[in-house]
MIGUSE-258745 format. One record per residue (C-alpha): residue in one letter; x negated, y negated, z. Coordinates in Angstrom, 2 decimals. Last residue first. Layout:
a;X;Y;Z
...
//
This chain:
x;-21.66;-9.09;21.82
x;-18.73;-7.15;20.44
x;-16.48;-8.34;23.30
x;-17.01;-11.87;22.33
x;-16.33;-10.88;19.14
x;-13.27;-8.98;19.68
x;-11.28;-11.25;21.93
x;-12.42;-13.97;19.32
x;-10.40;-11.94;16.53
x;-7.70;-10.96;19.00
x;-7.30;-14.70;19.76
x;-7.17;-15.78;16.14
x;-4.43;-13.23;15.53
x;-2.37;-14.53;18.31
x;-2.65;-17.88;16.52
x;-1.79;-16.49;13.03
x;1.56;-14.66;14.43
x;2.43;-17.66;16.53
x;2.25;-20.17;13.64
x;3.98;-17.35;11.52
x;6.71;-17.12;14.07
x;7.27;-20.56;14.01
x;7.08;-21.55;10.46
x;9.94;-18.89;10.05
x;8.66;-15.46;8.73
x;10.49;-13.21;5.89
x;12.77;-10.41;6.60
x;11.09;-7.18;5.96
x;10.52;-5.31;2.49
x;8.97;-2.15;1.30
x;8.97;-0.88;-1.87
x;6.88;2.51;-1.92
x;4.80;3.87;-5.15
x;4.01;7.40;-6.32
x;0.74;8.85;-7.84
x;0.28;12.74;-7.40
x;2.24;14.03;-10.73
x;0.50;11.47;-12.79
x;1.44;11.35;-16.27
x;-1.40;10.94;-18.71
x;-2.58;7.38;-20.15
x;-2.79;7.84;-24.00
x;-4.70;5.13;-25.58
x;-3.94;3.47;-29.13
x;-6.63;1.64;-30.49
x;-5.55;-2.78;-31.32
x;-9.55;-3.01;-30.98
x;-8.59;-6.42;-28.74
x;-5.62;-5.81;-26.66
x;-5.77;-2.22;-26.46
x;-2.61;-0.32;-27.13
x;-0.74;1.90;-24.79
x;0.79;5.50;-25.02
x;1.81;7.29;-21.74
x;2.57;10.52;-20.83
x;5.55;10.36;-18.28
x;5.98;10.21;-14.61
x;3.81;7.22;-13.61
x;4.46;5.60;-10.05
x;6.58;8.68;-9.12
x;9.27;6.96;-6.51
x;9.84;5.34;-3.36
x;12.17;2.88;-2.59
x;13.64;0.60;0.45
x;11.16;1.49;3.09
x;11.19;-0.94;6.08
x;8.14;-3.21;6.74
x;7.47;-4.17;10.44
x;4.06;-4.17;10.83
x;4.33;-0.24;12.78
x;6.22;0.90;9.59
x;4.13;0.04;6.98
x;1.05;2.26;9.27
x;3.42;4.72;9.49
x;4.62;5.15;5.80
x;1.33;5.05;4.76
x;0.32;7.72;7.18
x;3.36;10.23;6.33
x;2.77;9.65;2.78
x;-0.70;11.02;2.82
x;0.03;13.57;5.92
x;2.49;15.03;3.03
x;0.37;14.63;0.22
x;-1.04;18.80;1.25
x;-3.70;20.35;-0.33
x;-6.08;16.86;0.36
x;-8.66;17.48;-1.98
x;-11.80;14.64;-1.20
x;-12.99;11.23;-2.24
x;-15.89;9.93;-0.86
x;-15.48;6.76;0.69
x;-17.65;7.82;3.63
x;-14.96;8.18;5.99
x;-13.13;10.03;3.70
x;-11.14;9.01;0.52
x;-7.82;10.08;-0.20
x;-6.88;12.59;-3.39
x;-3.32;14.50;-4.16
x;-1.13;12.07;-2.56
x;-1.75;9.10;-4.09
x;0.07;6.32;-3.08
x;0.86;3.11;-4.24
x;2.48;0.16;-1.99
x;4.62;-2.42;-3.38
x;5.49;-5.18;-1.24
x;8.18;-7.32;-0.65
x;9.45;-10.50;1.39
x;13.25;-10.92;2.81
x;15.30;-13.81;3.10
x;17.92;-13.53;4.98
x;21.38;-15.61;4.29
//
């Protein structure tokens, strides 16, 4: 039997930050979803969801001053389940070692 590993991903599709960090209009989520999905794909996670991450008003209560908040809905905020089969000791020693390589492949180059 498999066993698989998750991860949530949320995604806003009406605002992404710039180089900067500033954030800026993007008219189109599209490119948005497309990267995230990409970049999930290319490490090895398949899509298994994705839906509006809030798509209703909602009311919540703080813990201490027991005041009722209302959190709008979000049109623009969705979130992706991904999963992919989970690592054997092996392939995770070989993953982390390989990554150690790149990292000193990089420094050494950096200097």
């Amino acid at each position: 039997m498999n066993q698989w590993d998750y991860k949530i991903v949320s995604i806003n599709t009406q605002h992404q930050p710039d180089v900067l960090g500033w954030i800026s209009g993007s008219g189109d989520g599209n490119s948005t979803i497309e990267k995230a999905l990409e970049s999930m794909g290319n490490n090895g996670w398949e899509l298994v969801a994705f839906f509006p991450a809030r798509p209703a008003d909602q009311t919540v209560k703080h813990p201490i001053s027991d005041h009722n908040s209302i959190l709008p809905a979000n049109p623009w905020l969705y979130q992706a389940i991904f999963k992919k089969p989970s690592e054997t000791m092996e392939e995770r020693q070989e993953r982390v070692g390989s990554e150690r390589l790149e990292r000193r492949a990089r420094a050494a180059k950096s200097r």
